[in-house]
Structure formats: structure tokens, C-alpha cells
N, C-alpha and C positions, 0 to 999 in steps of 0.2 A: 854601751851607747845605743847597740839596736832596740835591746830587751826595751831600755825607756823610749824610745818613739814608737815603739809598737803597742805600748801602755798607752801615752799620751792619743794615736790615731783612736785606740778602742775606745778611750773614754770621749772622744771627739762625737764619736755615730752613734754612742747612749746617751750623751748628752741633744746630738740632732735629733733621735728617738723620738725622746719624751715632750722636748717641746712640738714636734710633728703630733703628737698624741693631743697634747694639752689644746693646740689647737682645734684640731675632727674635733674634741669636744666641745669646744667653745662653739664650733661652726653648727654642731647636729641640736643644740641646746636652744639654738635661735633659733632653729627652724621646728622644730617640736610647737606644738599648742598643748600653750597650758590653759586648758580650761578656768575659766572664773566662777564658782559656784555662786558669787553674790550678782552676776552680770544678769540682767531682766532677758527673760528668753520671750522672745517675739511668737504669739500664739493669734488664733482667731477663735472668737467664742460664741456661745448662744444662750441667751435666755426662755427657761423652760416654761410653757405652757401648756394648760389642758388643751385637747384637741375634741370636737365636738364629733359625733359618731366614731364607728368602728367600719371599718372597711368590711367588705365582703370575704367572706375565709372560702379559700378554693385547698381541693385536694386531688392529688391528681391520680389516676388510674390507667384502665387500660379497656376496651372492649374486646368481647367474645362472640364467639355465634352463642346463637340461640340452640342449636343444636350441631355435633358434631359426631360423624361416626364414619366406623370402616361399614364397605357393602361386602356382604361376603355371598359364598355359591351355599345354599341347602342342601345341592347334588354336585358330585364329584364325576367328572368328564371331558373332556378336550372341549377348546372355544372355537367354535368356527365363526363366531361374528362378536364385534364389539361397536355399536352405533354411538359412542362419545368420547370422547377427550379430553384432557385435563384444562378447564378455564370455561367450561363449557356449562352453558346454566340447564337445569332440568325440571320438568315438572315431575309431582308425585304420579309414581302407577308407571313412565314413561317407561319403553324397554330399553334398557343398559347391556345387555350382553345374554348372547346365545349359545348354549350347552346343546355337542353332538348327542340327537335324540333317537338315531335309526335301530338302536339297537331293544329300544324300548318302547317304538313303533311296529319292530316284529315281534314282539312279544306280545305285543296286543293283540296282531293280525293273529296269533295261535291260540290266542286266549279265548278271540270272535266265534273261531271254528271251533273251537272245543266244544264253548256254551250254548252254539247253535244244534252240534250233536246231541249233546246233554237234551236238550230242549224237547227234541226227536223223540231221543229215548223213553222220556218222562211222558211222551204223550201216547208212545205203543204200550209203555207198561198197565198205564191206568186202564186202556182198553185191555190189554190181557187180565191183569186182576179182576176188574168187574166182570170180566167173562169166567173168573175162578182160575185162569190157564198158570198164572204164576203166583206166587207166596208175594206177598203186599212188601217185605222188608226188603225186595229188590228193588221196589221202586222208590224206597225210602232212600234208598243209600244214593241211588241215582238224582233223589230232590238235595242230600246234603251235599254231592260232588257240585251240583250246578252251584250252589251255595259259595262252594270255595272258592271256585271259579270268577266267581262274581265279585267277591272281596279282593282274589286278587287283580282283577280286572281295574278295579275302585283303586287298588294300589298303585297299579303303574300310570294311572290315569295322573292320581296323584305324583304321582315320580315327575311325567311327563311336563307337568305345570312347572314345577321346579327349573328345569332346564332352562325358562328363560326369567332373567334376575332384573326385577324390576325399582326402579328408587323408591324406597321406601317415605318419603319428602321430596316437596320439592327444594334446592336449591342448588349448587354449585360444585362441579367437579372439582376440588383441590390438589388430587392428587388420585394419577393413575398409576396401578403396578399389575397389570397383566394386558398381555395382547394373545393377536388369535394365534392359534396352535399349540400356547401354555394350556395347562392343567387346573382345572379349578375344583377346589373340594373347601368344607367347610371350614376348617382351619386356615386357607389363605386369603387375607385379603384383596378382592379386586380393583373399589375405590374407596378414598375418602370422601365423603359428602357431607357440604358442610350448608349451613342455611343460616343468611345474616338477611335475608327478610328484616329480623327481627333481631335484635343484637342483648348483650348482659354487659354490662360497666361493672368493671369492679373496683374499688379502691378500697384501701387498708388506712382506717380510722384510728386515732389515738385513744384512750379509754377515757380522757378528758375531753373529749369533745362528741361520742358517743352519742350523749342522750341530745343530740342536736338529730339526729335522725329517727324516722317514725315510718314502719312499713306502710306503704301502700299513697304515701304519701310522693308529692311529684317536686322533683328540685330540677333547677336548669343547669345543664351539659352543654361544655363548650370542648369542640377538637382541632387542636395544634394545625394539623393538617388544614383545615378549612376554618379559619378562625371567622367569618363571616356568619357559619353557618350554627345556628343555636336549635339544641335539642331542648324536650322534657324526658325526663328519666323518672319512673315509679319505683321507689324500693318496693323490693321484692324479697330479699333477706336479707338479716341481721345475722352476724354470727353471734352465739352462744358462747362461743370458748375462742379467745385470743391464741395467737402464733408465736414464734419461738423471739419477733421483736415488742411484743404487747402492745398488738394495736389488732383492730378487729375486721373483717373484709367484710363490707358493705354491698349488696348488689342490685343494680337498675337494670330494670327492663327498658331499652329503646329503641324505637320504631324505625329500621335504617329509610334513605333516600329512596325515592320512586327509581333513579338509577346505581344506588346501592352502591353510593362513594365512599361510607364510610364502611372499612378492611378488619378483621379481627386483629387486631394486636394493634391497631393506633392507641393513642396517647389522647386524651381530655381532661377536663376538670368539671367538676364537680362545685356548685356554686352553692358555698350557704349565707344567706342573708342575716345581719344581725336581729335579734328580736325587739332592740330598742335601743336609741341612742347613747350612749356614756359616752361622759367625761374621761381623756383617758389619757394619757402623761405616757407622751412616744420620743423618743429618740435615736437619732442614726446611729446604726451599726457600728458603722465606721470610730464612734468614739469612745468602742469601751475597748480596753485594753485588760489585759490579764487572761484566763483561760475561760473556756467555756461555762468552767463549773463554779468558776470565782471572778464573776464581772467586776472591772471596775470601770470606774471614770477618773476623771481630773474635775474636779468643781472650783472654783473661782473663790477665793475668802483674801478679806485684807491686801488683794494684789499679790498674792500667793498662789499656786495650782495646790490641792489637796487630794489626794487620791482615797476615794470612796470607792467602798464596795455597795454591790445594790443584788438585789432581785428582780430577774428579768422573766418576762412571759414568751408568748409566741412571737414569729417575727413575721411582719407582715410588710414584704414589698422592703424596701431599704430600711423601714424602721424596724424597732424594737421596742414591745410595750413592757414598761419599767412598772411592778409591785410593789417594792419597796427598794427605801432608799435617799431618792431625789423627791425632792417638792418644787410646787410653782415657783418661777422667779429664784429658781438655783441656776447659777450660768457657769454652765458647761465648756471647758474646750472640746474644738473639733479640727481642728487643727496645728500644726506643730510640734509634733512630738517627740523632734529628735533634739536629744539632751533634756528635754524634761523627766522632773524626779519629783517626788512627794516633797512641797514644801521650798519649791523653786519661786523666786522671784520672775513675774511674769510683766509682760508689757504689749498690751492688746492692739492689734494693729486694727 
């Protein structure tokens, strides 16, 4: 009599089980969405036209000095003076830095006295030869000592210049790496001196857009930094041979600020003007879908979305100028696109 109530409870809580079961399903089946692929998906559209001109193509770069270099010492010597500092503007020829010279100041002072005796000497010889008292080749020897003397004199004179190191340009301390009491010799640099007087734009060009540039020729430069302020830029090179992305660096000469606001390494653009107006069939960004290398859209037919593939150009500002693909009076979605598929029933809001 147990064995069957103990049968009868078990089959009691398999049988609660399953109806517990059947319901969660019933209950998770409601709440699911079941998508309707025939239900019209609510989009926003555009119809396509030509646009008259072509916008201004900008490309953007970077300026440089006009010239940039380390100063280095000609002569190797302790510093006992250094008249500048890094941020510090300088003219050509100015003096930068003073090399201990004393020791090549006495050498001079031994050099005076020598060729003073030398001098002496060459003037009793001449009188003793032309009196016959001495052989003429002692007085020779004594013209080619003054000689030496005097080259090396011309030598240390030269040395002596050296000691002080003058900017070779004028423009701008960028960077100092010696003070007094260091060592300076030819191999260490003392400053960077750099001159944006005069400034070089560079930008790197696509090979499609290339022969929109002509050396010597002047385009207008705009910088990030002072977007008020408008340059002219002269190309001045062309490259010859593209870089490892195939585009070609481009470079302007331009003439910085009476207060020399704009910095090596800002950021501008580069403005090219179109050469003549086209018709030209643009569309936002925003509504092509698929990858970069395979655009599509959604095109509008029979109350339908259609997804087209196209060929796109360069993108200019939020549009995209379209090659092939789309024609006038093709209408576009640009909005809605979630649940839309190739061949969805649509309903234009």
C-alpha cells in the first residue's frame, strides 16, 4: 500500500512539472516579437539631384621652419660665457657663446716676440752679407723661420675667432644644451636654431589630385590655430616619387606673422579652388551602408527599399560624391534603418 502512494505522489509532481513547463512557454511565446516581414517599415527619404558647383577641396598639413639646425663649437674649450637662452630670438652674426681663449692669447704673445726677434735678426744679417761678414743662406733661413712664424701666427689668430660662436641666421633659440663650465667641441651640440621668419607647409597629395598643383604657383593657407588669419602659400616642390601610403608631399613657402604666431608643427589647410562649375550628384554619408569598398544604399521602387550598390568619389564635408550608380530623381532613404532589408515594404513618413 506504501510502494503505490509513493508511485501515485511521483506521478503527482511530473505531472505538476510539465504543466508548470507548458505554461513558461506559453508565457515566454507572448512576450517574444515576432517580427512581420510583410509589415511597412516606417523610413524618411530624399530625392536625388544635381548640385551646381563643386565645393573648395582642402587638404591638410603641417608647417615647418624655413631653416632648422644644431649650432655647434669649430673649437674645443671650456665655456665661460653664454649670452642666450632657449625662447630667445636672435639676429645673424649675434654672439651666442664664449670659448676660454687665454691659452691662445699666450701663444700669440710668444708668437709677437719671436717674429719681432726674427725681424732683428733679418735686418743685421742683410747688413753683414752685404758687407761679405756672413754666407747669404743664414739669412735665408732666418727669412723662412719668420715665415713660419707668421703662418702660425695667421693660425692661432684663426683659432682665436673660433672661440666665439656666432648664429649663423637669424631666428629663434628652440632649444639649449650646454651652459658655462661644459665643454664644447665640434661634435656637441650647443643650440638648436630654428627661423620661422619664413615658414614651409607641407601636405601629402593623392596621385588623383596631383596635377591640381603647379610650382611656383600661389594657393590660399588657412590655420586651425587662428582660423581668422589667411595666408598665400607658393609651391615650391613637387615630389617626384610617392611614400609608402601613395600620395605625394607637396611644399609652400610662407611668409610667417610680423609677431610670428604661427609655430612649426601647427596644423592648416591648403585650399584648392574648383576650375569650373559641375553638375554633380552628392549624397550624405550617412546613408550608405555596407563597407567602404562596397557602398550601398536603399533606393525607393514600387514602395519597396532596394539595396543598390554604387560608386563613390571623394567626400566632401558630410557628403559623398556618387560616380555611378544613382540618377536624378532616384529617392534615397536616409533614415531608418533598423529592420530594413533588400525588398522591405516601406511607408514614408
Amino acid at each position: 500500500m506504501k510502494y503505490i502512494i509513493n508511485i501515485l505522489i511521483l506521478l503527482a509532481i511530473v505531472a505538476l512539472v510539465v504543466l508548470k513547463v507548458k505554461e513558461n512557454k506559453a508565457t515566454v511565446e507572448g512576450e517574444v516579437f515576432n517580427f512581420d516581414r510583410e509589415q511597412p517599415i516606417h523610413v524618411l527619404t530624399k530625392k536625388l539631384s544635381l548640385q551646381s558647383g563643386q565645393p573648395a577641396n582642402q587638404i591638410t598639413g603641417n608647417f615647418f621652419p624655413n631653416r632648422n639646425t644644431q649650432v655647434n663649437s669649430e673649437f674645443q674649450g671650456k665655456i665661460i660665457s653664454i649670452t642666450v637662452d632657449e625662447g630667445d630670438k636672435v639676429r645673424k652674426g649675434q654672439v651666442l657663446v664664449q670659448i676660454d681663449k687665454s691659452m691662445l692669447e699666450l701663444q700669440l704673445q710668444a708668437l709677437d716676440v719671436k717674429i719681432e726677434g726674427l725681424n732683428t735678426d733679418i735686418a743685421r744679417y742683410r747688413t753683414l752679407v752685404e758687407a761679405d761678414a756672413i754666407q747669404a743662406v743664414k739669412l735665408e733661413k732666418t727669412e723662412l723661420g719668420l715665415r713660419s712664424a707668421q703662418a702660425q701666427r695667421a693660425t692661432i689668430l684663426e683659432q682665436i675667432k673660433k672661440t666665439t660662436v656666432y648664429a649663423p641666421f637669424s631666428g629663434v633659440i628652440i632649444k639649449k644644451m650646454a651652459e658655462v663650465g661644459s665643454f664644447a667641441a665640434p661634435a656637441r651640440p650647443l643650440f638648436i636654431l630654428s627661423d620661422i621668419n619664413r615658414l614651409k607647409f607641407t601636405v601629402n597629395v593623392p596621385e588623383s589630385e596631383l596635377n591640381q598643383f603647379k610650382l611656383n604657383k600661389k594657393y590660399a593657407i588657412s590655420i586651425d590655430a587662428y582660423p581668422d588669419l589667411k595666408l598665400i602659400g607658393k609651391a615650391v616642390m613637387i615630389a617626384s616619387q610617392g611614400n609608402g601610403s601613395n600620395t605625394y608631399p607637396v611644399q609652400f613657402e610662407v611668409k610667417n606673422t610680423n609677431k610670428q604666431k604661427i609655430k612649426a608643427g601647427m596644423f592648416g589647410q591648403i585650399h584648392i579652388e574648383s576650375k569650373k562649375e559641375e553638375q554633380t550628384l552628392m549624397i550624405p554619408a550617412s546613408t550608405i551602408v555596407g563597407s567602404n569598398k562596397v557602398p550601398q544604399v536603399y533606393v525607393v521602387k514600387d514602395g519597396k527599399a532596394v539595396l543598390k550598390k554604387i560608386v563613390t568619389g571623394k567626400r566632401i564635408g558630410d557628403n559623398v560624391l556618387v560616380l555611378s550608380g544613382l540618377s536624378v530623381e532616384d529617392e534615397i532613404v536616409t533614415s531608418g534603418f533598423i529592420n530594413l532589408f533588400d525588398g522591405a515594404n516601406i511607408a514614408k513618413q
